[in-house]
DSSP file (Angstrom, degrees, kcal/mol; ACC not computed):
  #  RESIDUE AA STRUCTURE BP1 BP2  ACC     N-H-->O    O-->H-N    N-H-->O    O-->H-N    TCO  KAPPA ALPHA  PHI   PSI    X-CA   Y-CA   Z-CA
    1    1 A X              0   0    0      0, 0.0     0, 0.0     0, 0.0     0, 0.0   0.000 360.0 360.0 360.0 135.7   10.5   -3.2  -10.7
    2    2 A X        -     0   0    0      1,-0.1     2,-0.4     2,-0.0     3,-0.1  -0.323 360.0-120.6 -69.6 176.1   11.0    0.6  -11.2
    3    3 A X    >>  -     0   0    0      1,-0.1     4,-1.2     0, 0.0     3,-0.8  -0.930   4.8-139.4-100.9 123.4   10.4    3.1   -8.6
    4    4 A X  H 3> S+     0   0    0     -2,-0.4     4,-1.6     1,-0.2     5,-0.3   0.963 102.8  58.2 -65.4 -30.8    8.3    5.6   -8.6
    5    5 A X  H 3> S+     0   0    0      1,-0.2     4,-1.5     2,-0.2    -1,-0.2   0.758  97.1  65.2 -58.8 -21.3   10.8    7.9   -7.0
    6    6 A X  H X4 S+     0   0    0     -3,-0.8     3,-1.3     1,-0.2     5,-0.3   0.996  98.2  46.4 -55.9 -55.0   12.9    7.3   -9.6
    7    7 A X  H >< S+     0   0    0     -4,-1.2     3,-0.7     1,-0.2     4,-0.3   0.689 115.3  57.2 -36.4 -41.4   10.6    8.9  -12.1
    8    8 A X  H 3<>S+     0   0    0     -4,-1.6     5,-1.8     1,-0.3    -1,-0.2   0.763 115.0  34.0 -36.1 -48.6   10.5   12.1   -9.0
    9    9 A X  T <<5S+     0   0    0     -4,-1.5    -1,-0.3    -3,-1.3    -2,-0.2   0.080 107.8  69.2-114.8  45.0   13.9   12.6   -9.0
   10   10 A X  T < 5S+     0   0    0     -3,-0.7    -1,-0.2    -5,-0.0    -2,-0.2   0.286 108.9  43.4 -58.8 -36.1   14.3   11.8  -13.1
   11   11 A X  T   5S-     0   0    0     -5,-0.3    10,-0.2    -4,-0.3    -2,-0.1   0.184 133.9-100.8-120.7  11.5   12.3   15.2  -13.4
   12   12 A X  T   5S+     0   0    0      1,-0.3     2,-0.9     8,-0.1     7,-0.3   0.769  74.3 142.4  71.1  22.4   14.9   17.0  -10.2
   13   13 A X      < +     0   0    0     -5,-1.8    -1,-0.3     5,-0.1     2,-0.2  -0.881  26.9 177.6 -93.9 119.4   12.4   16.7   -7.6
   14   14 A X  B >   -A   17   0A   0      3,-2.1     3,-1.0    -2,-0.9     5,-0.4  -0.804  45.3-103.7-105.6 168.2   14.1   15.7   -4.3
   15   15 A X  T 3  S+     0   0    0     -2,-0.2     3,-0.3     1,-0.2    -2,-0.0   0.621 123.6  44.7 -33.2 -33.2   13.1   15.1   -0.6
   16   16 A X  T 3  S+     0   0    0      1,-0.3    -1,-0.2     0, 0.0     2,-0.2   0.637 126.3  27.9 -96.6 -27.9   14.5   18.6    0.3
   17   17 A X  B <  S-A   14   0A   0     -3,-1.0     2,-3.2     2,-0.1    -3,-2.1  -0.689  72.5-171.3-146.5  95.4   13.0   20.4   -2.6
   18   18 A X        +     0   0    0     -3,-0.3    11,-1.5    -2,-0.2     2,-0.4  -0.269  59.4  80.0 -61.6  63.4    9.7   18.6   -3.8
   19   19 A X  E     -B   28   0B   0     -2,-3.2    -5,-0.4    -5,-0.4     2,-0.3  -1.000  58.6-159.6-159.0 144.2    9.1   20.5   -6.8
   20   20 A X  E     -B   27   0B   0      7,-2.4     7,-3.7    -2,-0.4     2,-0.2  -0.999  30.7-113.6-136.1 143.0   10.7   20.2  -10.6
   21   21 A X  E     +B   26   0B   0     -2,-0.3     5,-0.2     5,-0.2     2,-0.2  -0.532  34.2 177.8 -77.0 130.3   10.6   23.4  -13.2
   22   22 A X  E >   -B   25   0B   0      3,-1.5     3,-1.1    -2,-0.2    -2,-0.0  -0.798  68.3 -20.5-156.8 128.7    8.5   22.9  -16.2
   23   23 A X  T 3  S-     0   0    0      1,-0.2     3,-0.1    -2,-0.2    -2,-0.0   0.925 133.2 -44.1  37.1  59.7    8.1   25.9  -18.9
   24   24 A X  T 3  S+     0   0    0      1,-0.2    -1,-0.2     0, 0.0     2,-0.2   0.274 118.1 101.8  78.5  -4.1    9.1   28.3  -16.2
   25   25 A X  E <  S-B   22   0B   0     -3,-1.1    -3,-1.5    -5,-0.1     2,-0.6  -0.601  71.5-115.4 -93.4 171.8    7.0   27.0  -13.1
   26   26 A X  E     -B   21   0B   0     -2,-0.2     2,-0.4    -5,-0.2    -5,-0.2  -0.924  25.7-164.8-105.9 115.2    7.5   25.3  -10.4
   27   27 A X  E     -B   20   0B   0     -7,-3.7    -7,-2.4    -2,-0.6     2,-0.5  -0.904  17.0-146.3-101.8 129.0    5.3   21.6  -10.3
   28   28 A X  E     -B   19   0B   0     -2,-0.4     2,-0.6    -9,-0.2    -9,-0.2  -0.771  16.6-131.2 -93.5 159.6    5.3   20.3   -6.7
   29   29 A X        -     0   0    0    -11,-1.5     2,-0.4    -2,-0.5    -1,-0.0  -0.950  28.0-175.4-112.5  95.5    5.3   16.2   -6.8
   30   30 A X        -     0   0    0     -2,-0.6    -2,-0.0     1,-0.0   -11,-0.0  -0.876  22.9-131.8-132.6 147.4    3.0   15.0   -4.8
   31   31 A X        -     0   0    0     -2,-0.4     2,-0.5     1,-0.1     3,-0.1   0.207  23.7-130.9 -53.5 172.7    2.3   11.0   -3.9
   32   32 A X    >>  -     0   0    0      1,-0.1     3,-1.5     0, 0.0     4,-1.1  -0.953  15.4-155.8-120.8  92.1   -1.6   10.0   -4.3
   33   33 A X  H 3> S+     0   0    0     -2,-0.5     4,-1.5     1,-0.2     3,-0.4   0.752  92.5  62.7 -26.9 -43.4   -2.2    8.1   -0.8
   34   34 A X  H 3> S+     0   0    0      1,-0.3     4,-1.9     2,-0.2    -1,-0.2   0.841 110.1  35.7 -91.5 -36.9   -5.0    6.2   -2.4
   35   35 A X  H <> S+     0   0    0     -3,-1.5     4,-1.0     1,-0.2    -1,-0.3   0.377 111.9  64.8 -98.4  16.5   -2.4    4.2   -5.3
   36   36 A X  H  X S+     0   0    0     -4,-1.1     4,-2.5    -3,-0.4    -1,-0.2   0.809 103.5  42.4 -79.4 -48.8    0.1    4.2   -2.6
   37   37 A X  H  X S+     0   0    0     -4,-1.5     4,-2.1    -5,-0.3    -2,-0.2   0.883 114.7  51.9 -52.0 -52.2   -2.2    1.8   -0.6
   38   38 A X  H  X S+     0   0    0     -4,-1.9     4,-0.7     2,-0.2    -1,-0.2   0.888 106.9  51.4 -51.7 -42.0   -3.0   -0.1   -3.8
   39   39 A X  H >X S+     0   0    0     -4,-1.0     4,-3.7     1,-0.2     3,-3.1   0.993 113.5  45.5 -65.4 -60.0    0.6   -0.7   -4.7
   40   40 A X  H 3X S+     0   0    0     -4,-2.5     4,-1.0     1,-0.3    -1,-0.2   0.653 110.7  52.8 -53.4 -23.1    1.3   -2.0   -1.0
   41   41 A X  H 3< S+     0   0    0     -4,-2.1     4,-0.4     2,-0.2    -1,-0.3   0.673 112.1  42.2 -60.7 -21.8   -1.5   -4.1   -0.9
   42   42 A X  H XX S+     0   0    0     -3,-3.1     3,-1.2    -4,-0.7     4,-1.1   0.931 121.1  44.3 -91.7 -47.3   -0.6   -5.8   -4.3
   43   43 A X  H 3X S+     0   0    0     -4,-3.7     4,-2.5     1,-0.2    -1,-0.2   0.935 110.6  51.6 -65.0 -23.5    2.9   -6.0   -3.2
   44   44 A X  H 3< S+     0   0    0     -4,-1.0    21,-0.5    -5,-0.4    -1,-0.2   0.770 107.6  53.1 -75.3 -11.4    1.9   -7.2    0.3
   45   45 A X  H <4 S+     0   0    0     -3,-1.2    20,-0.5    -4,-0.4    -2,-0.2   0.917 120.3  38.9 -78.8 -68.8   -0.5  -10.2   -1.6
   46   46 A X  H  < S+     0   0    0     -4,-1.1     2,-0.2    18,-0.1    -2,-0.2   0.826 120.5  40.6 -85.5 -56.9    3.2  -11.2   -3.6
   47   47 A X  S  < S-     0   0    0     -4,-2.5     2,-0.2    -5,-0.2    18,-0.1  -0.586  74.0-115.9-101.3 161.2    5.8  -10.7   -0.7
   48   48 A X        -     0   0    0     -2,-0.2     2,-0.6    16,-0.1    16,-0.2  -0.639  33.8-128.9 -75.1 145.6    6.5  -11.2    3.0
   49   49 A X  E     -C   63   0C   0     14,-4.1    14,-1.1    -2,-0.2     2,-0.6  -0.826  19.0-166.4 -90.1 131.4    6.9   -8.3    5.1
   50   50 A X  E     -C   62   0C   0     -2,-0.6     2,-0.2    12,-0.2    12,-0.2  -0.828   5.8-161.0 -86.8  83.0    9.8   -7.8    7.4
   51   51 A X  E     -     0   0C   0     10,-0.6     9,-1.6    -2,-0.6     2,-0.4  -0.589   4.3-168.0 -88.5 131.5    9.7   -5.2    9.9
   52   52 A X  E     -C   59   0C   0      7,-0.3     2,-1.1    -2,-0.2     7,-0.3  -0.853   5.3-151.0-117.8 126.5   12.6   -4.0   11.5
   53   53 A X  E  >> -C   58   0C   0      5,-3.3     4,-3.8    -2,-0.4     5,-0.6  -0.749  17.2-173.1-115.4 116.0   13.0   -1.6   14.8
   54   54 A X  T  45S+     0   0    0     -2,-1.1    -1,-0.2     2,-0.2     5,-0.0   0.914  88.0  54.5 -86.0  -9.9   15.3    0.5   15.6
   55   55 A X  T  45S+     0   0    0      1,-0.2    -1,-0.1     2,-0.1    -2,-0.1   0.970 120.9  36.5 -30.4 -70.2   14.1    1.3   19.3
   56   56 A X  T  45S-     0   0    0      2,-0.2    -2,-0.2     1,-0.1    -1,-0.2   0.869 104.8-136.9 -74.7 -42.3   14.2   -2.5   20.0
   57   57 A X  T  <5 +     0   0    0     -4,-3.8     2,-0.2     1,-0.6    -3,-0.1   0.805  68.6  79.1  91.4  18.9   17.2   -3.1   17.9
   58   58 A X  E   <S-C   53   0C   0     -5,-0.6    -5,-3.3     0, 0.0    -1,-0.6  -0.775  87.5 -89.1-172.1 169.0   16.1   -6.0   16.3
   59   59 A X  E     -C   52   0C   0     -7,-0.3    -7,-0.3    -2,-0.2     3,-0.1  -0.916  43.6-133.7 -89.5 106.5   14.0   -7.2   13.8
   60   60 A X  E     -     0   0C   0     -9,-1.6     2,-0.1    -2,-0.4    -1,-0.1   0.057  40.4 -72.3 -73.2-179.9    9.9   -8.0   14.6
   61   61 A X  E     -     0   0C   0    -11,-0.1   -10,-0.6     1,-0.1    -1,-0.2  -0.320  58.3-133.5 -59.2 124.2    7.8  -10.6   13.8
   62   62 A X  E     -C   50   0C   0    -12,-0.2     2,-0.3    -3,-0.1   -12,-0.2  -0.215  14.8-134.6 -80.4-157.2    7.0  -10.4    9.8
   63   63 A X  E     -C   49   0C   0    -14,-1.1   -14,-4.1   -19,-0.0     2,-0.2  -0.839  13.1-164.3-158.6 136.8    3.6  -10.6    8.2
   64   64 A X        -     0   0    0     -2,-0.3     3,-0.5   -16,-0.2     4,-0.2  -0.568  42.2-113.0-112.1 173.7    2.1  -12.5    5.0
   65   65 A X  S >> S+     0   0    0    -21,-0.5     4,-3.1   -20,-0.5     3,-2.3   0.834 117.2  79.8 -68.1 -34.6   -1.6  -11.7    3.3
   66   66 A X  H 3> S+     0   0    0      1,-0.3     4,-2.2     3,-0.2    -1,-0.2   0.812  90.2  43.3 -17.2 -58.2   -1.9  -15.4    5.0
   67   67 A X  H 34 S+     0   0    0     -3,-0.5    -1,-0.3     2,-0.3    -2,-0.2   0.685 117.2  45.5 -87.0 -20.5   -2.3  -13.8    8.2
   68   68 A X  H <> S+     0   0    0     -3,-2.3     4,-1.5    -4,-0.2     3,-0.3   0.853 116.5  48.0 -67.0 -60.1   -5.1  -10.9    6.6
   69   69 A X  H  X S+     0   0    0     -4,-3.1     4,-1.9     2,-0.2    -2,-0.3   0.830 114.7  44.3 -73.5 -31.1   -6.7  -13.8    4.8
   70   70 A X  H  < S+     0   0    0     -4,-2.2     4,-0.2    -5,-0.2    -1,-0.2   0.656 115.4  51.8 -88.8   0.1   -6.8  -16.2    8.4
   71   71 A X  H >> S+     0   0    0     -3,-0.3     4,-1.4    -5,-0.2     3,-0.8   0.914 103.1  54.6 -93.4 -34.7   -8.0  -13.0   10.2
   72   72 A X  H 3X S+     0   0    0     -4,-1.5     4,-4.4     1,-0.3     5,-0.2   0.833 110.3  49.0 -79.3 -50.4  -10.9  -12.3    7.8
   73   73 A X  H 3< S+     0   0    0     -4,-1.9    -1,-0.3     2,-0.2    -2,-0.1   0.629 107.0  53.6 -91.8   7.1  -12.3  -15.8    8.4
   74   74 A X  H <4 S+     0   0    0     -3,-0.8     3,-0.4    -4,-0.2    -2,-0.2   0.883 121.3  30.9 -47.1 -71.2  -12.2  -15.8   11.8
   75   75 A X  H >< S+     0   0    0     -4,-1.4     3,-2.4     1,-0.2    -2,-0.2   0.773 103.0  71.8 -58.9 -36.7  -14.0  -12.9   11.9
   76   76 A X  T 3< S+     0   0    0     -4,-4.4    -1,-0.2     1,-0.3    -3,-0.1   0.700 101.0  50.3 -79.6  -2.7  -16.4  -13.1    8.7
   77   77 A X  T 3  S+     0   0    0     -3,-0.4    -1,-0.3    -5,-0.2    -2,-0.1   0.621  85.6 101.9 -96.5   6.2  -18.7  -15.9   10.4
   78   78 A X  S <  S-     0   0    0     -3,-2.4     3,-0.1     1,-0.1    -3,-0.0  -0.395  78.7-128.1 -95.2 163.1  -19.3  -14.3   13.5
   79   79 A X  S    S+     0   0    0      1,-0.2     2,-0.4    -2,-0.1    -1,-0.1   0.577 102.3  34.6 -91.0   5.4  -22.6  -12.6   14.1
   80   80 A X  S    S-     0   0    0     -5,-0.1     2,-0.2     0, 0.0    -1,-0.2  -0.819  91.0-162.6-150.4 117.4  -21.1   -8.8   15.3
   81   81 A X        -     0   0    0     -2,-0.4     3,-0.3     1,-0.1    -5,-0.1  -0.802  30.8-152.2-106.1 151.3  -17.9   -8.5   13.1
   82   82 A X  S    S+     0   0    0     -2,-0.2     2,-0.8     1,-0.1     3,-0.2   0.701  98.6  37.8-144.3 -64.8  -15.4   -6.5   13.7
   83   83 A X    >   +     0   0    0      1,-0.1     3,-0.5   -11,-0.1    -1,-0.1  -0.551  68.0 142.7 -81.7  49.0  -14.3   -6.3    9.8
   84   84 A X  T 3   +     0   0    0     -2,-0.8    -1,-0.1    -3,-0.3    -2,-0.1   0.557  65.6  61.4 -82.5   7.2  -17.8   -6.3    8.7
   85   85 A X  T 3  S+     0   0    0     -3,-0.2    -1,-0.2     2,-0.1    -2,-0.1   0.875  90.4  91.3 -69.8 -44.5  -16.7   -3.6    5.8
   86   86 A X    <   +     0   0    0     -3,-0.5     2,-0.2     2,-0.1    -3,-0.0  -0.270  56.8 176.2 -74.8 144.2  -14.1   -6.6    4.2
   87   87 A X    >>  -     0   0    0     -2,-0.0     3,-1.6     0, 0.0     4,-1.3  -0.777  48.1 -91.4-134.4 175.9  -15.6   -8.8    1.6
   88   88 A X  H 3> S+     0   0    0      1,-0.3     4,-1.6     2,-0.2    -2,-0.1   0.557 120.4  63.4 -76.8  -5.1  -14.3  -11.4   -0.2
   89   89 A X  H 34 S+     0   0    0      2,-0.2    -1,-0.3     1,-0.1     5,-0.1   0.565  98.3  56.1 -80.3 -16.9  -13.3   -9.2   -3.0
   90   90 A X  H X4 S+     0   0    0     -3,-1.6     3,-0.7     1,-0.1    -2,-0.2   0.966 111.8  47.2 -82.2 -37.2  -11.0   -7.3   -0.8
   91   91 A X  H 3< S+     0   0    0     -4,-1.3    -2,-0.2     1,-0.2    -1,-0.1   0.917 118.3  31.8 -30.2 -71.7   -9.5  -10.4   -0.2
   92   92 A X  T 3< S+     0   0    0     -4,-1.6     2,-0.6    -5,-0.1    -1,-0.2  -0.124  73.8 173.3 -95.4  29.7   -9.0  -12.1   -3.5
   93   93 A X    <   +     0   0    0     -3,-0.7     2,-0.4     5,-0.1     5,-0.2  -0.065  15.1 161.1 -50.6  98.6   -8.5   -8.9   -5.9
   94   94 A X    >   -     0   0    0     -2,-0.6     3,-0.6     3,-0.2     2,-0.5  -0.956  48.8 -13.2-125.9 152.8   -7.6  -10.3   -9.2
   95   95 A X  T 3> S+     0   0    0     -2,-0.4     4,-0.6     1,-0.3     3,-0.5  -0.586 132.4   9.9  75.5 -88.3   -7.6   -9.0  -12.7
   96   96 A X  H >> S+     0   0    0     -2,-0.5     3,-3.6     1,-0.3     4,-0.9   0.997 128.0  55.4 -70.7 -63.1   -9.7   -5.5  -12.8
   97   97 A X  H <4 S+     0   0    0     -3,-0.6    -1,-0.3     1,-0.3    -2,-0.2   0.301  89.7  66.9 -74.0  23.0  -10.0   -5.1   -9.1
   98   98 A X  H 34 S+     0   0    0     -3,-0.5    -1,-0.3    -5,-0.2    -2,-0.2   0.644 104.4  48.2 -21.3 -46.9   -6.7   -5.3   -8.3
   99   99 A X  H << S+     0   0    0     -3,-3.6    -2,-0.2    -4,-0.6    -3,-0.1   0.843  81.6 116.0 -62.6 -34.9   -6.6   -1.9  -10.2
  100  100 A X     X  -     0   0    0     -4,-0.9     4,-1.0     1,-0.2    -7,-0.0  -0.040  48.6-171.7 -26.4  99.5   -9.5   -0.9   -8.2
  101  101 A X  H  > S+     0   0    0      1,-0.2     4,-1.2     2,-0.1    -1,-0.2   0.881  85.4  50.9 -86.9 -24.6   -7.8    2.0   -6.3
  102  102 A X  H  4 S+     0   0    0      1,-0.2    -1,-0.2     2,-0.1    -2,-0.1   0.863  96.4  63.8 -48.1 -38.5  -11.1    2.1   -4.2
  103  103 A X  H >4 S+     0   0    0      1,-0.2     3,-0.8     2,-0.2    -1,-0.2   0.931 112.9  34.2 -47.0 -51.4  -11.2   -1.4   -3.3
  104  104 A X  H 3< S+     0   0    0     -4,-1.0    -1,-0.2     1,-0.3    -2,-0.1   0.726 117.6  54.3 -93.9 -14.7   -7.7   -1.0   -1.3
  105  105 A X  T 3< S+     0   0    0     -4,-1.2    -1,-0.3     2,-0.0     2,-0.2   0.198  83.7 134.1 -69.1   0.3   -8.5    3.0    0.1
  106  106 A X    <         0   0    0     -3,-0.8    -3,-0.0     1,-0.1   -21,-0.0  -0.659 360.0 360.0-100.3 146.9  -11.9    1.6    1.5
  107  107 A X              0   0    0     -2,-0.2    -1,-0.1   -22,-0.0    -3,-0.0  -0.086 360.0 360.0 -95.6 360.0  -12.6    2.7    4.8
């Protein structure tokens, strides 16, 4: 899978100078929070996460969507929920909402 940072620093934008020259300006490169969220949720449905600390010096507990999807149905029968915003569509995003960049931004 590409990187979007490749494409960033394809066009001279680095970490130290966010910006690449095009027809004599300066364009700053910056991320869009909202498909940043989207992407990590779609990768987070496909892979496990591993978290790693360097404080502790060790590696934490990881997380699967498993654990998203067993929290949701804890919660979604009870009569004051706690994640009464999630629906089952946030859950199970497949073909067009997956794309949804709202779906995975909602608040």
């Amino acid at each position: 899978m590409k990187d979007l940072c490749d494409d960033v620093k394809l066009l001279g934008s680095t970490t130290s100078e966010p910006f690449f020259q095009f027809q004599n300006q300066a364009i700053a490169t910056i991320y869009d929070p909202q498909h940043l969220l989207k992407c990590t949720r779609n990768l987070f449905l496909k892979y496990y996460v591993q978290f790693e600390s360097e404080r502790l010096n060790s590696q934490l507990p990881g997380a699967k969507w498993e654990h998203v999807e067993k929290l949701y149905k804890s919660d979604k029968d009870l009569a004051i929920r706690k994640l009464f915003k999630l629906t089952d569509t946030h859950l199970a995003p497949v073909t067009q909402c997956a794309m949804k960049v709202g779906l995975a931004a909602q608040s």
